[in-house]
C-alpha positions as CSV (number, residue, x, y, z in Angstrom):
1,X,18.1,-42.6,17.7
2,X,20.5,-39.4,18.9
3,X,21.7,-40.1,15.5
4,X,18.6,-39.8,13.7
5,X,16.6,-36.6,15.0
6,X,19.8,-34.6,13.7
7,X,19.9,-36.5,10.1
8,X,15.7,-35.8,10.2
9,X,16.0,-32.0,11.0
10,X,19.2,-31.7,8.4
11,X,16.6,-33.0,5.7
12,X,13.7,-30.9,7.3
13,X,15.9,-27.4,6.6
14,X,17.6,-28.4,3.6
15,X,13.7,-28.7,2.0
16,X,12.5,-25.7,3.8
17,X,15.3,-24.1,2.5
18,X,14.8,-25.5,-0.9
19,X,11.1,-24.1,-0.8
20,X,11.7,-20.4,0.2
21,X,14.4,-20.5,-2.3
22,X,12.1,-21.3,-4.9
23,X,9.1,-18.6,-3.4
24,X,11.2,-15.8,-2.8
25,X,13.4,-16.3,-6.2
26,X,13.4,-12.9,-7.9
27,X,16.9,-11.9,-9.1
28,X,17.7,-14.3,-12.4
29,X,15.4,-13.1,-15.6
30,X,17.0,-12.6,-18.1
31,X,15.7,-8.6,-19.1
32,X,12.8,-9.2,-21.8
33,X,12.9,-7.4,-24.6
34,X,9.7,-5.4,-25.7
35,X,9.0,-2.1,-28.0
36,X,8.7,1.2,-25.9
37,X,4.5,1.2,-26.1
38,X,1.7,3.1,-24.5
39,X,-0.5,0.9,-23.1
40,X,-4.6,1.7,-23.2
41,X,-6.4,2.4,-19.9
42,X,-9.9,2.4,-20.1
43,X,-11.6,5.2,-18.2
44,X,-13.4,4.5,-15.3
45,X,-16.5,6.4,-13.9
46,X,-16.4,4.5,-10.8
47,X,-15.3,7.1,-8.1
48,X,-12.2,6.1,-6.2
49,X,-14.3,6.5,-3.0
50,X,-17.2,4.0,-3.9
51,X,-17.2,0.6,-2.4
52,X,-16.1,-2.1,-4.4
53,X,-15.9,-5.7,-3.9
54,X,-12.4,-6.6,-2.4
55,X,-9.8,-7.0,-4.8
56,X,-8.4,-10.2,-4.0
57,X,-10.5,-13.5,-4.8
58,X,-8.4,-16.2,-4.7
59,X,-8.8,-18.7,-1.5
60,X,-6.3,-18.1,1.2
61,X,-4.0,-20.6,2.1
62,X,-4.7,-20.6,5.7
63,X,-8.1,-20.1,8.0
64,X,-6.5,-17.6,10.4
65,X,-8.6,-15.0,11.5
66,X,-7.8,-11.3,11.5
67,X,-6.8,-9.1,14.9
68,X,-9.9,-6.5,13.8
69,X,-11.9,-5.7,10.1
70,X,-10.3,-4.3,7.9
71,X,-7.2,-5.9,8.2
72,X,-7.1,-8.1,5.5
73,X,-9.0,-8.4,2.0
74,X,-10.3,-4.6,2.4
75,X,-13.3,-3.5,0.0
76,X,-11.9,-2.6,-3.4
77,X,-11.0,1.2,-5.2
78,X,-11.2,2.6,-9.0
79,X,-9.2,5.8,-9.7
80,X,-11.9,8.5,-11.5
81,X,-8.6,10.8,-12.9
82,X,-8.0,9.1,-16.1
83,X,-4.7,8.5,-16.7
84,X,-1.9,6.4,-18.9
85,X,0.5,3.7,-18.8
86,X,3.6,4.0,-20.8
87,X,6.6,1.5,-21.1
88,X,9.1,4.1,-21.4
89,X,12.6,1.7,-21.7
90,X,12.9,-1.5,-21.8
91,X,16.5,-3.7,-21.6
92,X,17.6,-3.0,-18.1
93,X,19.1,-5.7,-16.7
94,X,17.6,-6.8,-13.3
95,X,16.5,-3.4,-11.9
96,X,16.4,-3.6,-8.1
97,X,15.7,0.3,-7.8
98,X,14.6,3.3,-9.1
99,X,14.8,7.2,-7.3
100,X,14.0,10.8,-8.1
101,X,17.4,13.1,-8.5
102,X,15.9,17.1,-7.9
103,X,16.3,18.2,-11.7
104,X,13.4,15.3,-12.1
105,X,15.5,12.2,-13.9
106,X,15.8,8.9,-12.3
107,X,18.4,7.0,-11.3
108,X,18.4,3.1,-11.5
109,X,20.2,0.3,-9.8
110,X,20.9,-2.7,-11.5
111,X,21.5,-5.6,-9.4
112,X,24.8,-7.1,-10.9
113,X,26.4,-3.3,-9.3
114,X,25.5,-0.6,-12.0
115,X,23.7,2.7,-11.9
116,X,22.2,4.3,-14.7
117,X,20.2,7.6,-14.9
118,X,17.4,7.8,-16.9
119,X,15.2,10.9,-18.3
120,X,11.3,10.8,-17.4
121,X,10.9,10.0,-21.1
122,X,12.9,6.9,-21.2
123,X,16.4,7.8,-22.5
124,X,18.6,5.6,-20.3
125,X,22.5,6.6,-19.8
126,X,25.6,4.8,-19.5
127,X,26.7,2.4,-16.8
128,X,27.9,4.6,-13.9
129,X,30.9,3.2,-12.1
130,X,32.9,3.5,-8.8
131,X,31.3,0.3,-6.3
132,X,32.8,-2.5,-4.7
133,X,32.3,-6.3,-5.3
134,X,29.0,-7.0,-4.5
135,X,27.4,-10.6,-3.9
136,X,24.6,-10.5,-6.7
137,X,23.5,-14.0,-6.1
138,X,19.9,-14.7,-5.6
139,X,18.4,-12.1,-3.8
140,X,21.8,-9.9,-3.2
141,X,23.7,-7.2,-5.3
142,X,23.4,-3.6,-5.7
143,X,19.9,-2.7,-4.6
144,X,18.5,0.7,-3.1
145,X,19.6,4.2,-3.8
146,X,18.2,7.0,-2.4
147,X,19.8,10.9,-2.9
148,X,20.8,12.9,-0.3
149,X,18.2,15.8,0.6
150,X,21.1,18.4,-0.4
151,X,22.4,16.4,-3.6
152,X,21.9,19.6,-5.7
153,X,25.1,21.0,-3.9
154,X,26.7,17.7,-2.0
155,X,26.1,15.3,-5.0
156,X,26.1,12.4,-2.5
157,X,24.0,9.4,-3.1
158,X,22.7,6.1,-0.3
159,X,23.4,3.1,-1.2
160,X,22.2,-0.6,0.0
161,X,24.1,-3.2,-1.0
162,X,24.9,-7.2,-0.2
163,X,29.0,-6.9,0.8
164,X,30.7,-10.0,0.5
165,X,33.1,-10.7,3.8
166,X,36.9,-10.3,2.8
167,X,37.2,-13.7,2.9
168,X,33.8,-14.8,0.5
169,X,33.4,-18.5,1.9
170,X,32.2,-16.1,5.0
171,X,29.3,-15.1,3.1
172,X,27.9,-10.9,2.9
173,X,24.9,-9.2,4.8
174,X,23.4,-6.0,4.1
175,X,25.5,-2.9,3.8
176,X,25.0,0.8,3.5
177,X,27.1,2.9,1.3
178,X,27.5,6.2,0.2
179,X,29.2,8.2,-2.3
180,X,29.5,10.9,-4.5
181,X,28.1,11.5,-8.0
182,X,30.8,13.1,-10.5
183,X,30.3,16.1,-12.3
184,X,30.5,14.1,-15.5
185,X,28.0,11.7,-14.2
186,X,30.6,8.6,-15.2
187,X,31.7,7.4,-11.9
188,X,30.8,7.5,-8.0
189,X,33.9,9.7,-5.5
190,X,35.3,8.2,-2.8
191,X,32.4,5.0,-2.4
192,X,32.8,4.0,1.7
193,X,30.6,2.0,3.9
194,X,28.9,3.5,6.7
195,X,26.8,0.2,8.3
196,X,26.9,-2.9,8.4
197,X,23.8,-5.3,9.5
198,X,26.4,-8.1,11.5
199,X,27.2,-10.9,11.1
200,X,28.3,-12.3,7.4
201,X,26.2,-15.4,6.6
202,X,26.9,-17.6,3.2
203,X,23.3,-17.7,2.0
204,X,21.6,-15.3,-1.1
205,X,18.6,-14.9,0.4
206,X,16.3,-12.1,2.3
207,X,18.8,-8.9,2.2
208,X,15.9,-6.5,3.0
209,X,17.5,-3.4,1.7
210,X,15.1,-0.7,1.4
211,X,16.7,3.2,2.4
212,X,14.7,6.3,3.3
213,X,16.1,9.6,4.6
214,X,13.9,11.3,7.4
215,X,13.3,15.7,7.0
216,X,16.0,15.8,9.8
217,X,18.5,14.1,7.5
218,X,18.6,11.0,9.0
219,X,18.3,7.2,7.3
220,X,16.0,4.4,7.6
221,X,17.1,0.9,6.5
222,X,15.6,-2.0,6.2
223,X,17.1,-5.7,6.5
224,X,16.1,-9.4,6.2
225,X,16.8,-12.1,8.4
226,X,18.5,-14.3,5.9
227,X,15.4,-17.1,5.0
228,X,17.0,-20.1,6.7
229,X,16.1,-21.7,10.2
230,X,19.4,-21.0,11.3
231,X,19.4,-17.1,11.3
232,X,15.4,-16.9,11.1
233,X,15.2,-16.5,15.2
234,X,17.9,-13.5,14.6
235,X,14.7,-11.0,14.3
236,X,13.9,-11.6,18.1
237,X,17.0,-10.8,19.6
238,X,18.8,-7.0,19.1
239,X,22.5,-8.3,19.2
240,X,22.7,-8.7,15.5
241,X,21.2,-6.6,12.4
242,X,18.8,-9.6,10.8
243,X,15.2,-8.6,10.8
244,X,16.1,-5.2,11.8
245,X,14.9,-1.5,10.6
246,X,17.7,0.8,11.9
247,X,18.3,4.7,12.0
248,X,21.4,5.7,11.6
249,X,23.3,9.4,10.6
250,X,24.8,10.0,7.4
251,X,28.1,9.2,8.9
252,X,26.6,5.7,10.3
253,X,26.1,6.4,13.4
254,X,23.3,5.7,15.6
255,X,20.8,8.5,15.9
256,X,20.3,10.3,19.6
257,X,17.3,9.1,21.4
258,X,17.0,5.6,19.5
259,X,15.2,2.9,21.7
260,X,18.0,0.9,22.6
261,X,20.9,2.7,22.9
262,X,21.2,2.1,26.5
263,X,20.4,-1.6,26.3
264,X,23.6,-3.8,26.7
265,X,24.8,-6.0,24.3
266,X,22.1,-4.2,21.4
267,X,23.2,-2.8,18.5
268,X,22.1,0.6,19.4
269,X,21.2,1.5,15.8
270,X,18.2,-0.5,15.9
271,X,14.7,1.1,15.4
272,X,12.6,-1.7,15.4
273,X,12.6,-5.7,15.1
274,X,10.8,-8.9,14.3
275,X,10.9,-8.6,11.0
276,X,11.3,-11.1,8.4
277,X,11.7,-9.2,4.4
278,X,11.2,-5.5,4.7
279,X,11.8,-4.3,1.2
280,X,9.4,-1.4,0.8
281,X,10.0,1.4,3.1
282,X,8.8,5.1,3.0
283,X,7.5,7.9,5.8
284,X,3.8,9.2,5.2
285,X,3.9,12.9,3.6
286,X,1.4,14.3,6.1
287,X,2.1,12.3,9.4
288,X,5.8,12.2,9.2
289,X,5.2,8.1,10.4
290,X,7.6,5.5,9.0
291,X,5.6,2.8,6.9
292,X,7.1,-0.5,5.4
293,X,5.7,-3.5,3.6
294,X,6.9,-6.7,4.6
295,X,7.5,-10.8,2.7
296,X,5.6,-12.8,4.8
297,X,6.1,-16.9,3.9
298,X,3.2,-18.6,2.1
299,X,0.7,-16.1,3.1
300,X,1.3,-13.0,5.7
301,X,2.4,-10.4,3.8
302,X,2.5,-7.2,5.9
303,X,1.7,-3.7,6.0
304,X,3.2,-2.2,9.2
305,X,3.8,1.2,11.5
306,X,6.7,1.1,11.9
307,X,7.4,3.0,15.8
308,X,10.5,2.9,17.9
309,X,11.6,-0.2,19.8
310,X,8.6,-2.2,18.9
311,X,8.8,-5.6,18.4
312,X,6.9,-7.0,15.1
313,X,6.6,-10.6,15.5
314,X,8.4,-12.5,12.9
315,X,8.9,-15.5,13.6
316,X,6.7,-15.9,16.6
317,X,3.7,-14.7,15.2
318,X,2.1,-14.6,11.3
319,X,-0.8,-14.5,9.0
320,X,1.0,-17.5,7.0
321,X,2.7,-20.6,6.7
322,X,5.9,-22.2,5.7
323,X,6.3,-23.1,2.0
324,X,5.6,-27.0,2.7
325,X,2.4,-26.2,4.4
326,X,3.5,-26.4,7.8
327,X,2.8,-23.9,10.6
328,X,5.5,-21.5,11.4
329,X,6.6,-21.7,14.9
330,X,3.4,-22.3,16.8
331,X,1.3,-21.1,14.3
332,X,-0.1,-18.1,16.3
333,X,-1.4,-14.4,15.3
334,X,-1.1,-12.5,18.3
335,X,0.7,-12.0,21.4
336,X,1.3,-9.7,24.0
337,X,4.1,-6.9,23.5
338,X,3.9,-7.9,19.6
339,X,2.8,-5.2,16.6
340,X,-0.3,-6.6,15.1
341,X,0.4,-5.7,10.9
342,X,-2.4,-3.0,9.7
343,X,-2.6,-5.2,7.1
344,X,-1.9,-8.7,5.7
345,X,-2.6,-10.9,2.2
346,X,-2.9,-13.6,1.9
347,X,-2.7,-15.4,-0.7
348,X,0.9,-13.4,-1.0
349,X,1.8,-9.9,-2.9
350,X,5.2,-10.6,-2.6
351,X,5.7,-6.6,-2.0
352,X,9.1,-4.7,-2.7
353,X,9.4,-1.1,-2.9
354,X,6.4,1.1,-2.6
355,X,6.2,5.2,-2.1
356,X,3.7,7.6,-0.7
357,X,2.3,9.6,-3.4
358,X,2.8,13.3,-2.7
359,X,1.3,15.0,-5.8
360,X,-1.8,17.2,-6.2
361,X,-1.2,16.0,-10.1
362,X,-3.9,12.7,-9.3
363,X,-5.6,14.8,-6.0
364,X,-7.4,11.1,-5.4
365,X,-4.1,9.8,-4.7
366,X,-2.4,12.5,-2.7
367,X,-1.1,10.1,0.5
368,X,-2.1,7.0,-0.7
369,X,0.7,4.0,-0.7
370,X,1.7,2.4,-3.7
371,X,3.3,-1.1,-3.5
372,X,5.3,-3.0,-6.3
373,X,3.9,-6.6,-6.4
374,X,6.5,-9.5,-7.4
375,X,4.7,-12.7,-7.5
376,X,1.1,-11.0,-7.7
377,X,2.6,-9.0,-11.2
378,X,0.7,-5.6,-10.1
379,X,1.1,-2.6,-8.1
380,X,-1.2,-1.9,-5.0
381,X,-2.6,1.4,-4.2
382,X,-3.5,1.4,-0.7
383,X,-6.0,3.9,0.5
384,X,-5.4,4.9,4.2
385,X,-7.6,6.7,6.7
386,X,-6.3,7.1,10.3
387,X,-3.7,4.0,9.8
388,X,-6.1,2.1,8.6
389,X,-6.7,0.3,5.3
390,X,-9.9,1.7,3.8
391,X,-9.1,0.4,0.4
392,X,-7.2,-1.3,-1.9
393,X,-7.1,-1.3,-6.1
394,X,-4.3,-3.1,-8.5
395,X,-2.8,-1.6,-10.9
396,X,-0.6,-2.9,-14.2
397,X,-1.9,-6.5,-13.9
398,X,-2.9,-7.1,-16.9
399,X,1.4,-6.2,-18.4
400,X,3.0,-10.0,-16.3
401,X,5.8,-8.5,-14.8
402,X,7.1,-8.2,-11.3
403,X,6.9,-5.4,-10.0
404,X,10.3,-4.3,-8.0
405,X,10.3,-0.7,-7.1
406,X,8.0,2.5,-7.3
407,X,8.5,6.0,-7.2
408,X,6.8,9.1,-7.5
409,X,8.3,11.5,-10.1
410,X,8.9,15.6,-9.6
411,X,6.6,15.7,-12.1
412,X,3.7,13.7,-10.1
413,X,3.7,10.8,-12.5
414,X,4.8,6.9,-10.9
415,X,7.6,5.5,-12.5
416,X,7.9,1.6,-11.7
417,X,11.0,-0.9,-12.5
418,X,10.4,-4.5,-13.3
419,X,12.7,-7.8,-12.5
420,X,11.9,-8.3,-16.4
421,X,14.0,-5.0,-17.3
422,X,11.6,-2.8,-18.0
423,X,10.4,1.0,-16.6
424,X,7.2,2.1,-16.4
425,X,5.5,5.5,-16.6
426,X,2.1,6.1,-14.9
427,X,0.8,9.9,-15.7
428,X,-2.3,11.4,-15.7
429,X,-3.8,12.1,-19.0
């Protein structure tokens, strides 16, 4: 019988492992090729303030109740300001990222460990080189890029990456380079790591990965807690980087005042934990608070505020269930001295990168939250009054692609990247 529990739980995580594989897969489309079109939005005199039936009306996969109302299934929003869709390229292959450089282009990872920098009309440059080997299986590669606030003079852009170990049969975790932008815009100086989210694990799967800088210079980063059951209860404890948002210098470093520098055996660049995907990460406009969206399992996909040394649950507590239909852990919501989400899906959103938009170009959407949708093919906007959901509208689902990364353009318009290969343009008319 000793014999038997161990061979039962093998085959318990090899199928658990099998299922997220197959629900979190994002990474492998092939780029789809389609003509550069402008897509019709019909005008809508509903004003973005009325109350609407909720968006979501599919049946949830499990009977949990929320904390308070509001945090799930909130009443639905129409944007008044009418305004276009545009596919303005098409052809990139696996876009994991897209950012704003100061002169108003975009630059663009691409997953296999390409940049490109594109124009706000579509005209996509050459293959940038200058990074290491990255581990592009799965869910890994070359993923977020921010710029530095002083680009315009240091040229330095963030990197997130999935590092292999020297030795590869090791595995890679999540890594945070930097490096600098050549005049000639061919090749990234002097490319160094600057963090590391320990230890290596041989898996390709839940990287997190977002990157945000903070107005006093400073970076945000998000990371996953690598999927399996083996590194899964990694998120509770702060000796490792899995399930982890850190803060950290420019020069890697721990920032002064972080919530556990003074804890032994932490890694004292950790912000917050619990976490399970973070992969959309940005800091509200008007408040200054950190905000990130977060890959429950099979239902219990997150919205959370994010504050220092707070503990977020994952995988103690959840709005969802494992991909075979069992609970996770105990299958319970709440518990003391855990974050409650403000809000949750379920069924999932499967939600990436998302921005605050900043813009009096669409004044309806000045500090609302905008969230790339993978499995649900759309982007959210979010509508938040006093960190709380008031309202929720999709956007883009009628185009079938998945949604990886938004950002908000210098010129006020939302530029979106697809795992199909394509970027999107959303201005107002």
């Amino acid at each position: 019988m000793k014999h038997l529990i161990p061979f039962l739980l093998l085959v318990a995580f090899t199928l658990t492992a099998s299922c997220q594989e197959q629900a979190d897969k994002n990474d492998n489309e092939s780029p789809v090729e389609t003509p550069v079109t402008e897509i019709p939005v019909t005008e809508n005199p509903t004003d973005s303030t009325s109350v609407l039936p909720p968006v979501e009306t599919e049946a949830p996969n499990v009977d949990y109740k929320p904390a308070f109302e509001g945090q799930t299934r909130i009443n639905g929003v129409k944007t008044k300001t009418p305004y276009d869709v545009q596919v303005i390229a098409q052809g990139l292959s696996n876009p994991w990222a897209v950012a704003s450089l100061p002169d108003g282009r975009l630059i663009i990872t691409e997953k296999a460990g390409k940049l490109r920098i594109a124009t706000t009309a579509g005209v996509v440059g050459d293959a940038i080189i200058g990074f290491p080997d990255v581990d592009n299986r799965g869910q890994g590669g070359l993923l977020d890029v921010v710029a530095a606030p002083d680009f315009s003079t240091s040229r330095m852009l963030y990197f997130t990456l999935a590092e292999f170990a020297k030795n590869k049969s090791q595995g890679s975790l999540t890594a945070v380079g930097k490096g600098k932008l050549s005049m000639d815009e061919s090749k990234i100086e002097n490319f160094e790591i600057i963090f590391r989210a320990i230890p290596y694990f041989d898996n390709s799967m839940h990287f997190g990965s977002r990157i945000v800088f903070d107005k006093k210079g400073n970076i945000f980063v998000s990371t996953g807690e690598r999927s399996v059951m083996e590194t899964r209860p990694k998120a509770q404890f702060l000796d490792n980087g899995y399930g982890k948002i850190v803060y950290i210098t420019t020069e890697g470093k721990p920032v002064a005042g972080n919530p556990f520098l003074n804890n032994s055996g932490a890694l004292p660049e950790i912000y917050s934990y619990g976490h399970r995907n973070v992969q959309g990460l940005d800091i509200h406009p008007t408040t200054g608070d950190l905000w990130a969206s977060e890959m429950g399992p099979r239902g219990g996909d997150e919205i959370n505020l994010i504050k220092p040394g707070k503990n977020y649950g994952w995988p103690t507590i959840g709005y969802g269930i494992e991909y075979n239909g069992n609970k996770v852990g105990n299958g319970i919501t709440q518990k003391e001295g855990m974050e409650q989400p403000v809000y949750y899906w379920d069924p999932v959103l499967s939600p990436s990168g998302m921005t605050f938009y900043n813009s009096d170009v669409i004044a309806e959407w000045k500090d609302n939250l905008f969230i790339g949708g993978l499995s649900s093919k759309h982007i959210a906007r979010i509508v938040l009054k006093d960190n709380k959901v008031v309202g929720e509208e999709r956007l883009l689902e009628k185009e079938n692609q998945r949604i990886r990364d938004v950002e908000m353009g210098i010129d006020g318009a939302l530029y979106a990247v697809t795992d199909e290969g394509r970027l999107y343009r959303i201005s107002k008319k």
